[in-house]
VEXLOKE-619647 format. One record per residue (C-alpha): residue number from 1; x, y, z. Coordinates in Angstrom, 1 decimal, decimal comma. Example, Ala and Ser with C-alpha at 12.3 -4.5 7.8 and 13.67 -1.06 7.14 Angstrom:
! residues 2
> 1  12,3  -4,5  7,8
> 2  13,7  -1,1  7,1
! end
This chain:
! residues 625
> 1  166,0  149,7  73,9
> 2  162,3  148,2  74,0
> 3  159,8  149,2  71,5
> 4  156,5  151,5  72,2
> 5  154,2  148,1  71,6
> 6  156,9  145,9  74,3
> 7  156,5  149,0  77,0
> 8  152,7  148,8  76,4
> 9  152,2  145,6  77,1
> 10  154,4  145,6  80,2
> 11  152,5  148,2  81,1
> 12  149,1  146,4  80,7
> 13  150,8  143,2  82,0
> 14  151,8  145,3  85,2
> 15  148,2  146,6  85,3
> 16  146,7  142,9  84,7
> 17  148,3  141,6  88,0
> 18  147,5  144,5  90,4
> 19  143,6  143,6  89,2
> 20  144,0  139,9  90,1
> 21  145,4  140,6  93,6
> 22  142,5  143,4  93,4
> 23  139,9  140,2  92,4
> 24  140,8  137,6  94,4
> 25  142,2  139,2  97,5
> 26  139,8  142,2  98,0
> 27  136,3  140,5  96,7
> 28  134,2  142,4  99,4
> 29  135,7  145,4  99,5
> 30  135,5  146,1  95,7
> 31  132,5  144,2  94,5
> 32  132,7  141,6  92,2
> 33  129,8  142,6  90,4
> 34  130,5  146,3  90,6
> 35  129,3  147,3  86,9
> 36  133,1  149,3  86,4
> 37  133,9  145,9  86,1
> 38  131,8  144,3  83,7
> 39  132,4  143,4  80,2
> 40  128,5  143,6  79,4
> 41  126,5  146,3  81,5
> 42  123,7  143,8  81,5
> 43  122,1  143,3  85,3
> 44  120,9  139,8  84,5
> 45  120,0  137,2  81,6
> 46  116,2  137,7  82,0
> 47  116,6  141,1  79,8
> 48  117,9  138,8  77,0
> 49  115,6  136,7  75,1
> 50  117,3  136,2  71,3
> 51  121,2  135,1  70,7
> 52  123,2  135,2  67,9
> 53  126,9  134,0  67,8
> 54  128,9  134,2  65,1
> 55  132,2  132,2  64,4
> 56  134,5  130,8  61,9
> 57  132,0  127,7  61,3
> 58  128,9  130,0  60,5
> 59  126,5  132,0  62,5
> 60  123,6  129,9  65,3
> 61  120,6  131,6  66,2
> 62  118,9  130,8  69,3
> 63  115,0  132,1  70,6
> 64  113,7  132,2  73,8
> 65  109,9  131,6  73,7
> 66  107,9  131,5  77,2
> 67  105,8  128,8  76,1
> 68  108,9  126,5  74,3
> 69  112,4  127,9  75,7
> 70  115,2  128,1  74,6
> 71  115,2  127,1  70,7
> 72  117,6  127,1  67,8
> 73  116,5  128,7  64,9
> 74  119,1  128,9  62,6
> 75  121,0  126,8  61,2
> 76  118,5  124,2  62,6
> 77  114,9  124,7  63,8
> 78  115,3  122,7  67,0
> 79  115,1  122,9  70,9
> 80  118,3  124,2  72,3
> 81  119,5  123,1  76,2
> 82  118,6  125,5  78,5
> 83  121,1  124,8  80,8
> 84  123,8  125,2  78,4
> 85  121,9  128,8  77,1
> 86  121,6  129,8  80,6
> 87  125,6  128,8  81,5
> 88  126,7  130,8  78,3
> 89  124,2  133,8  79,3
> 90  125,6  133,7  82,9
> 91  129,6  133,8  81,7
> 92  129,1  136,4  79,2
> 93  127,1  138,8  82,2
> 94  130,2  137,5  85,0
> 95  133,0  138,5  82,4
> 96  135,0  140,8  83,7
> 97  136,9  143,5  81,8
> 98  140,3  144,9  83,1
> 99  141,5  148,5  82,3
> 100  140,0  149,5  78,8
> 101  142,8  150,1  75,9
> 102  142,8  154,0  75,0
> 103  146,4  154,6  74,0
> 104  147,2  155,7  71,1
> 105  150,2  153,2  71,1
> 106  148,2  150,4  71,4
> 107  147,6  147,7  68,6
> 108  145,0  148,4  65,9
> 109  141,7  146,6  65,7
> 110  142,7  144,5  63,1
> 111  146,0  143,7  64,7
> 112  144,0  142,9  68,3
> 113  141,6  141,0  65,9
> 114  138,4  142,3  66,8
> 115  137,3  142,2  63,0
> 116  133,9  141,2  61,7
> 117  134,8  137,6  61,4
> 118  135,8  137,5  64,6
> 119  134,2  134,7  67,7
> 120  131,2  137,5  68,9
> 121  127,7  137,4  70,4
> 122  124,8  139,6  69,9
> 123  122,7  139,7  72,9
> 124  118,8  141,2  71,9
> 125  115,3  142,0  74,0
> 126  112,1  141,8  71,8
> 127  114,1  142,2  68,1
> 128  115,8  144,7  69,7
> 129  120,0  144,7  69,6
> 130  121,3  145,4  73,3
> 131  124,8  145,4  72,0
> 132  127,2  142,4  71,0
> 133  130,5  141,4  72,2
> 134  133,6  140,4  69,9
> 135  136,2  138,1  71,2
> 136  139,7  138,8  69,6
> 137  143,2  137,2  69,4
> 138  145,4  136,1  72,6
> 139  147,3  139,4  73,9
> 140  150,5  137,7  75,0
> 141  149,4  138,2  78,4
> 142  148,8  134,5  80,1
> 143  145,3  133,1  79,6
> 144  144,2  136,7  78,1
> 145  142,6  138,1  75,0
> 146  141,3  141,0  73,7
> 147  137,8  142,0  73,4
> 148  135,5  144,9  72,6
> 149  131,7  145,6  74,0
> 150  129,5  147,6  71,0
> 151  126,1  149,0  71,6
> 152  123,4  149,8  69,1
> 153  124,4  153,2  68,4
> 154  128,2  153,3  69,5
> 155  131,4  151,5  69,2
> 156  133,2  150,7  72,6
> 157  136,8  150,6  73,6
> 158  138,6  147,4  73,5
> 159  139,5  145,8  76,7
> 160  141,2  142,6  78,4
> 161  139,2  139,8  79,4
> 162  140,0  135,9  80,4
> 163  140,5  133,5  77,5
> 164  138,4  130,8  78,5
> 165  135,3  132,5  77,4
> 166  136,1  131,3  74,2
> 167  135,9  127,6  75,4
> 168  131,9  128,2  76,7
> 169  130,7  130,4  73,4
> 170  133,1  128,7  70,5
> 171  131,4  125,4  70,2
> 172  129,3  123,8  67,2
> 173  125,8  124,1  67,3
> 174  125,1  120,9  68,1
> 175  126,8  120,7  71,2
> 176  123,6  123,2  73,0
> 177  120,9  121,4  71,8
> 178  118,6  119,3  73,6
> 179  119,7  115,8  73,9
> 180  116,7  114,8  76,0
> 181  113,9  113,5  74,1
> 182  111,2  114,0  76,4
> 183  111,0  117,6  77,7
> 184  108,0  118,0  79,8
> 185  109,3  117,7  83,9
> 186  107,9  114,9  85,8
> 187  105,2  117,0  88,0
> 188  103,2  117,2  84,5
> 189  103,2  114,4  83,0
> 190  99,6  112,4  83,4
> 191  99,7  109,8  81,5
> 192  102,3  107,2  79,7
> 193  101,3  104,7  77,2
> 194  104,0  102,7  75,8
> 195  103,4  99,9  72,4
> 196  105,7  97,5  70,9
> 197  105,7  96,0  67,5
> 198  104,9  92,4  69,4
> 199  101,6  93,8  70,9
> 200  102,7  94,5  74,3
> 201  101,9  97,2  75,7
> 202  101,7  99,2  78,9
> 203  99,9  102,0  80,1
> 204  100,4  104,2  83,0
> 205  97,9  107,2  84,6
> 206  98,2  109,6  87,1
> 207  95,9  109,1  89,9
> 208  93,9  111,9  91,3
> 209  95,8  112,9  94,3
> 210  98,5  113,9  91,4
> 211  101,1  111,9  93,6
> 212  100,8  108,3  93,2
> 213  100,2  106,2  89,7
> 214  98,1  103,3  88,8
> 215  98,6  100,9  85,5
> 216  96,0  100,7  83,4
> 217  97,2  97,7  80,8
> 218  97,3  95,4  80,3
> 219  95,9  95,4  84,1
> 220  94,4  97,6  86,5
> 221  96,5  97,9  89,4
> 222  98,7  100,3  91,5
> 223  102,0  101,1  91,6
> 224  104,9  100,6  93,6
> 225  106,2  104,8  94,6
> 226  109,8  103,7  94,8
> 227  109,8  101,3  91,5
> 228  107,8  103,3  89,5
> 229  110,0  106,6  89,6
> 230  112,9  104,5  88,7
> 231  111,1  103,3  85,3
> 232  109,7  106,6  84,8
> 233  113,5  108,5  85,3
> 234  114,2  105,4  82,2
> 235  111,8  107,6  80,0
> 236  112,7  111,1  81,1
> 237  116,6  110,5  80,4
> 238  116,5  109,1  77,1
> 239  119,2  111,2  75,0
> 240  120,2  111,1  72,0
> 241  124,4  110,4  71,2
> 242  123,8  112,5  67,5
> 243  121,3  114,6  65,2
> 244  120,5  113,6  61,8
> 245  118,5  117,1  60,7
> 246  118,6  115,5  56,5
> 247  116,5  111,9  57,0
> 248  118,3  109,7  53,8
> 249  116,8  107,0  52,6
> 250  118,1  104,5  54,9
> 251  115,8  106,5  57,8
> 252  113,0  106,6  55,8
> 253  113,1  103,1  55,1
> 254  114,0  102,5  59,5
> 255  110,8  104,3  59,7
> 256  108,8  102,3  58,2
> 257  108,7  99,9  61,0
> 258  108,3  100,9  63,9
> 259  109,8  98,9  66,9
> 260  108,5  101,1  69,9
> 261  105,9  103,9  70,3
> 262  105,8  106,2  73,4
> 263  103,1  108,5  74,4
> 264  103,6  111,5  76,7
> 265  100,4  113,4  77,8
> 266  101,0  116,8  79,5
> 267  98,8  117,3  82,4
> 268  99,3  121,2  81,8
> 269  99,6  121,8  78,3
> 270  97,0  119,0  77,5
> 271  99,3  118,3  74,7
> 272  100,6  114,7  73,9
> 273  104,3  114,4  72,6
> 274  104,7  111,0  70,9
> 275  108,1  109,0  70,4
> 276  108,9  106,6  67,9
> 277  111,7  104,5  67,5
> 278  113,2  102,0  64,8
> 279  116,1  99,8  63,7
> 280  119,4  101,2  63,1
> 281  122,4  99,6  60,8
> 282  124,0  99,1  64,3
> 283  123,2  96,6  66,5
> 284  124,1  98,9  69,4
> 285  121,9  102,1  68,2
> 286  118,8  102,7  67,6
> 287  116,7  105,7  65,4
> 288  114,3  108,0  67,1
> 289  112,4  110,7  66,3
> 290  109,6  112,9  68,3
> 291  106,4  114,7  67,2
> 292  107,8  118,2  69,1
> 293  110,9  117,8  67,4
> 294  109,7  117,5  63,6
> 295  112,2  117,1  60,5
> 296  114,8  116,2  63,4
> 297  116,1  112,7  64,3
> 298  118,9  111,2  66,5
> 299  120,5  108,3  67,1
> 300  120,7  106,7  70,3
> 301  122,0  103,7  72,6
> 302  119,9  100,8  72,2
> 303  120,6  99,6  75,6
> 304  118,9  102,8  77,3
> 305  115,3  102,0  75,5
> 306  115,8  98,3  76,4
> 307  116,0  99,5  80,4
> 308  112,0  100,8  79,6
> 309  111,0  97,1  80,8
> 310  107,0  96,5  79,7
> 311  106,1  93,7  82,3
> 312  103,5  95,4  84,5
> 313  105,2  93,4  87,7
> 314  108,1  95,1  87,7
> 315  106,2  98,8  88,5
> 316  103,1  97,3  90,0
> 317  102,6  97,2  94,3
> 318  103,9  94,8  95,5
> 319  101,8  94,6  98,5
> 320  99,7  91,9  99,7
> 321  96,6  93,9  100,7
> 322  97,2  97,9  100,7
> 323  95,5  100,1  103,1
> 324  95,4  102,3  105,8
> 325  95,4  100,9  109,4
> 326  94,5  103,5  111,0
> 327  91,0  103,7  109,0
> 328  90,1  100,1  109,6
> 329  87,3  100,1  111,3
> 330  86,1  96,0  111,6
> 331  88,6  92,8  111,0
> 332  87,6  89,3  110,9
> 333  89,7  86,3  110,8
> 334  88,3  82,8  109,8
> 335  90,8  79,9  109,7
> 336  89,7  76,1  109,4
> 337  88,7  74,0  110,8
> 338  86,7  76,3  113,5
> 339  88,6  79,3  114,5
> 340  86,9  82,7  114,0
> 341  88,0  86,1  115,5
> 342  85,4  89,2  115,0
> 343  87,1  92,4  116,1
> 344  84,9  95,9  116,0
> 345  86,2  99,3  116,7
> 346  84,3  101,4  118,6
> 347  84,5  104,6  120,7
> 348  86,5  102,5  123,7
> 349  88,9  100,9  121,2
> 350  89,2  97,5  119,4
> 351  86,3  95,0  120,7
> 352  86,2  91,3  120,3
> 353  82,8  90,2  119,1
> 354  82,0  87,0  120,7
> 355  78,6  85,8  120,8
> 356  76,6  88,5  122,1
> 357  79,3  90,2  124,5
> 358  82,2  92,4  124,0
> 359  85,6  91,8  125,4
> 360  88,2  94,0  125,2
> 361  91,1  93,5  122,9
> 362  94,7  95,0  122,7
> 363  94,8  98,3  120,5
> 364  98,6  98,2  120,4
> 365  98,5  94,7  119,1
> 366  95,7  94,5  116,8
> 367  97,3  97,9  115,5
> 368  100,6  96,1  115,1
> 369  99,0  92,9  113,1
> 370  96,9  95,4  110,4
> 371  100,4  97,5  110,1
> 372  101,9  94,1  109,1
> 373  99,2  92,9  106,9
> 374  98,7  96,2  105,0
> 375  102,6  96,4  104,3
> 376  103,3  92,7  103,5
> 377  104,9  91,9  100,1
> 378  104,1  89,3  97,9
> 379  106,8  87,0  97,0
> 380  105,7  86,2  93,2
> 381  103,0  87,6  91,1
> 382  101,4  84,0  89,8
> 383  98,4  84,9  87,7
> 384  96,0  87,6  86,7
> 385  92,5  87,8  85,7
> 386  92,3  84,2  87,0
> 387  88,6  83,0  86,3
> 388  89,4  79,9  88,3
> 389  90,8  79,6  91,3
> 390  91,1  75,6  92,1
> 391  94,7  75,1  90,6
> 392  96,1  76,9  93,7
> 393  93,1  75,9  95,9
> 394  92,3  78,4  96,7
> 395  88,2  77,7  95,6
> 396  88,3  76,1  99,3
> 397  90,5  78,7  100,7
> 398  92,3  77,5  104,8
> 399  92,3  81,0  105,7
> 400  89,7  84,0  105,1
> 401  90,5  88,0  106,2
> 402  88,2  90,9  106,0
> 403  89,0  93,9  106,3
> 404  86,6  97,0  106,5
> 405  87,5  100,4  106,4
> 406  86,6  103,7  105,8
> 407  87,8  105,9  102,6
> 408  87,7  108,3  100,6
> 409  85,3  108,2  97,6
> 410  88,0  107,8  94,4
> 411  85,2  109,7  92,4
> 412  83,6  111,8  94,3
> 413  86,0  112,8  97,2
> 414  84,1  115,9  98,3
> 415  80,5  116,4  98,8
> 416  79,0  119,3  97,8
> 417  78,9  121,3  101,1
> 418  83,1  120,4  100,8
> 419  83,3  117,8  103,9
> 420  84,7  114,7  102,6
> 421  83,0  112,0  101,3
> 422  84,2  108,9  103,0
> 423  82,5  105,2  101,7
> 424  82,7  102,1  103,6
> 425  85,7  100,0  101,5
> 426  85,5  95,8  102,0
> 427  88,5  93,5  101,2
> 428  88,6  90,3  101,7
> 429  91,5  87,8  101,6
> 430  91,6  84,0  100,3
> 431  94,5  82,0  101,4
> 432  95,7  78,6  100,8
> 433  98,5  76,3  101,8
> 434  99,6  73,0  100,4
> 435  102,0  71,2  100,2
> 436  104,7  72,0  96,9
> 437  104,9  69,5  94,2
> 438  107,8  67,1  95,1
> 439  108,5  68,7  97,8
> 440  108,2  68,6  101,4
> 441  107,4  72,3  101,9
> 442  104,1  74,4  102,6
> 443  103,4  77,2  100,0
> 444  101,1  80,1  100,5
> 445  98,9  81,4  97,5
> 446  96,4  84,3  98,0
> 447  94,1  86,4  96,2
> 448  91,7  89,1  96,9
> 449  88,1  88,2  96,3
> 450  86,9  89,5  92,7
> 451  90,1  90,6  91,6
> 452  91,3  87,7  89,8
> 453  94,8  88,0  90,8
> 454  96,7  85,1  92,3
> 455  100,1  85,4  94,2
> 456  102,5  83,7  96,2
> 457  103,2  84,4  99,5
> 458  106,3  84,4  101,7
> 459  106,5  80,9  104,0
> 460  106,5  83,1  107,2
> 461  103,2  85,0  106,4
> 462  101,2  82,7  108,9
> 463  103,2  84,0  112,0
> 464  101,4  88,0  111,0
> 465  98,1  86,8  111,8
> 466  96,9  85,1  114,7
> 467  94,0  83,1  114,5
> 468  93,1  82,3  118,1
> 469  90,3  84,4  120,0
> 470  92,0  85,3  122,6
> 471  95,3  86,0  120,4
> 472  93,6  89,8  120,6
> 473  92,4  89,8  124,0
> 474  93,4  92,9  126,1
> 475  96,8  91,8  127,9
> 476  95,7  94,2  130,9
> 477  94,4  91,9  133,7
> 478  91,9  94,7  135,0
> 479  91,2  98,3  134,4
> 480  94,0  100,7  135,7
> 481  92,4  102,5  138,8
> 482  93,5  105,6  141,1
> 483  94,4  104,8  144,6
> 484  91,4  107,1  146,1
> 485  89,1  104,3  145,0
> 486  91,5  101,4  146,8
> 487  90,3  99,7  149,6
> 488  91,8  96,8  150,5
> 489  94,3  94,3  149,6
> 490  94,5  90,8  151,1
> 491  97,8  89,0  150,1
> 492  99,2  85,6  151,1
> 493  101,0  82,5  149,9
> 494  98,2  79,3  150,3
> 495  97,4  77,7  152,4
> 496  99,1  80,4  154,7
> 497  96,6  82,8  156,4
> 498  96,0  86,4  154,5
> 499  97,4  89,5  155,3
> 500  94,6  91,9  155,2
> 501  95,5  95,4  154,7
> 502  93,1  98,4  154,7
> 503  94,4  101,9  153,2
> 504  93,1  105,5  153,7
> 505  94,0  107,5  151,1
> 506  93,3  111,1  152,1
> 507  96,0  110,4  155,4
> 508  98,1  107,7  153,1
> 509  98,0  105,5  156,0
> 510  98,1  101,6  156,1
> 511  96,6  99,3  158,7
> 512  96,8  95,5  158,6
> 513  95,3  92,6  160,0
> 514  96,6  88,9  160,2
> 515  94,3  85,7  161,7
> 516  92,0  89,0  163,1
> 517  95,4  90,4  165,1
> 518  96,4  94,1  164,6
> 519  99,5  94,1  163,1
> 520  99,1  97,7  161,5
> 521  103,1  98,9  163,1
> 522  104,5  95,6  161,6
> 523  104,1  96,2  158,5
> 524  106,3  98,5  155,7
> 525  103,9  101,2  154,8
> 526  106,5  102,0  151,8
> 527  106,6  98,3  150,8
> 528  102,8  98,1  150,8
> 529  102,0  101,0  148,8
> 530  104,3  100,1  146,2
> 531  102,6  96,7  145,7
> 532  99,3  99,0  145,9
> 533  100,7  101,2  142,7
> 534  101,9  98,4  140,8
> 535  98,3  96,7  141,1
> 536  97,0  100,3  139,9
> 537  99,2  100,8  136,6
> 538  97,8  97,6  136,3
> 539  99,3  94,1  135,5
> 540  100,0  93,2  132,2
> 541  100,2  89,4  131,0
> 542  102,7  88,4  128,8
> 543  100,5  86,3  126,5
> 544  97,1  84,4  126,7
> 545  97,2  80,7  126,7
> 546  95,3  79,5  123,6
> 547  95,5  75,7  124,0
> 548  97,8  72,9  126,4
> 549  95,6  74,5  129,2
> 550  96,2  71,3  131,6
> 551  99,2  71,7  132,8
> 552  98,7  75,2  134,1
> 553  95,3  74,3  134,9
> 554  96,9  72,0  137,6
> 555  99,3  74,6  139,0
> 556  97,0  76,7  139,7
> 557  94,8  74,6  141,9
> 558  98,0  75,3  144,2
> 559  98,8  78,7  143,4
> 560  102,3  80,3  144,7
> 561  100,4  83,6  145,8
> 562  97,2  85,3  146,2
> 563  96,0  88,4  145,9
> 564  93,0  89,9  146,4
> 565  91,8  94,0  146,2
> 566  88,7  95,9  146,2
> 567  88,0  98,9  144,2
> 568  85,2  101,1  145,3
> 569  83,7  103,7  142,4
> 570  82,3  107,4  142,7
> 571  78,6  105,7  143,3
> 572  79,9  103,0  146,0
> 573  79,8  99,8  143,9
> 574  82,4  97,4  145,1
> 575  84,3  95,8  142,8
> 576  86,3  92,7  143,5
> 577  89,0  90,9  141,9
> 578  91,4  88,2  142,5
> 579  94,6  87,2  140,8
> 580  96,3  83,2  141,5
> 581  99,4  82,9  140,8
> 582  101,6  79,2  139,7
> 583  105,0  78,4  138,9
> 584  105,6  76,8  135,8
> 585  108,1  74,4  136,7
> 586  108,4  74,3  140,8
> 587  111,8  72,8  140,9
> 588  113,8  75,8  139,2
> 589  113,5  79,4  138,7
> 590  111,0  80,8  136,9
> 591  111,0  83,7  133,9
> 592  107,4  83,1  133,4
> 593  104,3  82,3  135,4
> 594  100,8  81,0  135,3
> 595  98,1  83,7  136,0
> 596  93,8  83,9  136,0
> 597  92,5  86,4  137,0
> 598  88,9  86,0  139,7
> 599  87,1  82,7  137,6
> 600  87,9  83,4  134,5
> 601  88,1  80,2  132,4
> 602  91,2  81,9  130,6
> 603  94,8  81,5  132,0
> 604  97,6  83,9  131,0
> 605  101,5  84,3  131,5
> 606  103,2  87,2  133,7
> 607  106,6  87,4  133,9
> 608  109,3  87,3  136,9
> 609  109,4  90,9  136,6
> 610  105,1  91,7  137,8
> 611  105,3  88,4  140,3
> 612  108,8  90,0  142,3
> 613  106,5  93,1  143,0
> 614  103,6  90,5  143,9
> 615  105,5  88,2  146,2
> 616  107,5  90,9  148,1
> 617  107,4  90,9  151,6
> 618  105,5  93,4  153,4
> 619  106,1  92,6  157,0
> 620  109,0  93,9  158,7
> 621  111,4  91,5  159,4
> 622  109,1  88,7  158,6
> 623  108,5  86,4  155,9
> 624  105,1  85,0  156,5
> 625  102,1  86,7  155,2
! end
């Protein structure tokens, strides 16, 4: 016949398993945090503020200051991880209690081992005791043990609760403190400053828009946003494998050289953390210490301070020429012997400056070559603070780009009434190619004017920047017009006689004219007035020709087509233009084809595409025009 203490714990074991179904089957029916189920009638961690957990291998206190966190304060003064605080905080408020133990029958206190040397935890608020929590032995139910919740002024009844508990509070002390060395977040950190025992050194600030970063030694440059934060996380992450809270002798005497020195400064605290680090016995290790952390030291992996890499080229930009397209304002291009391209933006757009009249360049394309040039990378970083310039040539530079833009004063970016305080910004480019020593390549060095740095560019960086005039002419062959201001269109194929065609636009009505003969019902009206919309949207060339004129010089003195259409404006001025059209080879198909446009001296390329639309036949069942 079963004992009283083998009945009880069937009993509780039979009790144990209708609360798991209860738990995991019914979750919102019954509330998971309903507090007839907590161990701890605590609503969340922010009423605590001090630990204390006692065990077998001594007793850890642990403070919570707002200014510091979460720190250890016995048997150590040192900062404790405050993820590992919060994750024991967080179980100890989750456990779960099954049905409390009132019978008399059941095992004593000392039997359940909830006795003053027990695993517990005393949870206070302000030096206050909210109540502590003793963990006990196993009670031969699977993955259970006993455990007993005790306020200030009154004892509680023991109860069941999951075993694992024990795994997140019964650990050595060391195990929740900080490994991180550096514990002030990214977002406030202003400034880095990093010396080695060699003299090297490199310093980092925070730049005013609290975003981006600039190196300040040994150089004065920007940074590169993606390469940067990867050096910077090197920093952040440095842990430490162990503590030494006793520094022997050997320590001491690491100390006294010092291999590498890192200052933090806090952009919010204003306070500066300092890191110093020295020779261990193992090649593989290294000592550190910390001024936030004092009378503590650690030993850590050498290979994780080696990653901190000192050479400013490895964080810097690695861009050519930085800045902002879209606040370029004037460009100018000189390339030797005797090509020069001045481009102003004004309120029509992107003008070319030559000689005293403005032509029209291509937005889109001028757009597309500063995009190009304020984004290209440098291939090698050759020299800095370079007083002379002749051993890469580039005294007697082949190629010289300005750039002018408006920007944002760096000292004074508001004006007193609060508008922005934009300053005119000037850059200008120095480039140089020659040929390589022993070799039969071209390379590309460049430098911006006054800043003393030389680099080497990538062989393709020519094909970015055009250098030819009309390289940034407007590709539009005229001015895109409505067809209310149309008026007519003569078309024909030389030396054949025109087709004149006249148009109304308020009746959409054609009429037509060949050799002075009416042939207005002849013609397809639809056919016409598509030609009319595609001259409208209007033309675009394919490309400018810059040089080899003669050969499509030639072709057009017999042109393929010709058209001819008159615009007239809101105060009646008439306004003429003509387009001839060539083949470029006449004895095969064409993809592309010669183009000028009334006298222009200029000649330009249209594709098959714009010429179809030209050379389409517009009357009926005809194919003279």
């Amino acid at each position: 016949m079963p004992n009283k203490s083998t009945l009880y714990l069937i009993l509780l074991t039979g009790l144990l398993a209708i609360y798991t179904v209860l738990d995991h089957n019914k979750k919102n029916k019954l509330g998971t945090i309903n507090q007839n189920f907590k161990a701890i009638p605590i609503k969340t961690i922010d009423e605590i503020d001090e630990i204390e957990i006692s065990s077998a291998s001594g007793k850890v206190n642990i403070l919570n200051s707002p200014s510091i966190g979460w720190t250890i304060t016995h048997p150590v003064k040192d900062r404790a991880d405050s993820e590992k605080i919060a994750n024991i905080l967080e179980s100890l408020t989750d456990l779960k209690r099954f049905d409390t133990i009132t019978s008399r029958d059941a095992p004593s206190r000392s039997e359940m081992g909830l006795t003053d040397s027990a695993l517990s935890v005393k949870l206070l608020n302000k030096k206050e005791l909210i109540g502590k929590i003793i963990f006990g032995n196993t009670t031969g139910v699977v993955d259970t043990i006993y455990a007993q919740w005790n306020e200030k002024n009154s004892s509680g009844d023991p109860f069941f609760c999951w075993a694992d508990i024990k795994e997140v509070i019964d650990v050595p002390f060391d195990k929740v403190r900080e490994k991180k060395l550096v514990n002030i977040p990214i977002k406030n950190i202003g400034k880095i400053e990093i010396e080695e025992q060699s003299g090297s050194a490199l310093h980092v600030n925070r730049k005013r828009d609290g975003e981006s970063w600039a190196i300040t030694k040994p150089l004065k440059t920007n940074t590169d946003d993606e390469n940067f934060s990867n050096w910077l996380s090197t920093i952040t992450s440095l842990n430490s494998q162990s503590f030494i809270d006793k520094a022997n002798s050997e320590i001491a005497t690491a100390f006294t050289t010092i291999i590498k020195t890192i200052s933090i400064h806090s952009n919010e605290t204003k306070n500066l953390t300092v890191l110093e680090f020295a020779k261990s016995d193992s090649e593989n290790s290294i000592f550190a210490r910390t001024s936030d952390r004092p009378g503590v030291f650690f030993r850590m992996e050498k290979k994780s301070l080696d990653a901190i890499n000192l050479n400013p080229n490895a964080i810097r930009d690695q861009r050519l020429l930085p800045f902002n397209p879209k606040s370029v304002v004037a460009f100018n291009v000189f390339a030797l012997p005797s090509n020069k391209v001045d481009l102003l933006q004004d309120n029509n757009g992107w003008q070319i400056i030559d000689k005293t009249q403005k032509i029209k360049a291509d937005d889109q394309r001028i757009y597309k070559i500063l995009t190009s040039l304020s984004s290209e990378q440098v291939e090698k970083f050759v020299a800095d603070a370079a007083g002379d310039l002749k051993p890469w040539g580039l005294d007697k530079p082949t190629l010289n780009i300005t750039i002018k833009s408006v920007a944002l004063d760096p000292k004074n970016p508001t004006k007193e009434n609060g508008s922005p305080n934009l300053i005119d910004v000037t850059k200008k480019l120095l480039v140089k190619g020659q040929l390589a020593k022993d070799q039969e390549v071209i390379e590309y060095y460049a430098t911006v004017e006054g800043s003393g740095t030389v680099v080497q560019l990538s062989p393709a960086f020519p094909s970015i920047l055009p250098i030819r005039l009309l390289d940034y002419k407007e590709l539009y062959l005229w001015p895109t017009f409505d067809l209310a201001n149309l008026q007519s269109i003569k078309t024909s194929k030389p030396p054949q006689t025109p087709l004149e065609l006249q148009y109304k636009y308020q009746s959409n009505e054609w009429s037509a004219s060949l050799a002075n003969e009416n042939i207005s019902n002849q013609i397809d009206a639809a056919q016409a007035l598509k030609l009319a919309q595609h001259l409208s949207l209007p033309i675009r060339a394919t490309r400018w020709l810059s040089n080899n004129t003669s050969e499509a010089e030639i072709a057009l003195l017999n042109p393929c087509r010709k058209i001819e259409f008159t615009l007239v404006d809101i105060n009646k001025n008439v306004h003429p233009f003509t387009i001839r059209i060539a083949p470029i080879n006449e004895q095969s198909s064409n993809l592309l084809y010669y183009a000028r446009i009334n006298n222009n001296p200029e000649i330009c390329l249209i594709d098959r595409e714009n010429f179809d639309i030209m050379d389409m036949p517009i009357i009926r069942e005809s194919s003279e025009e």
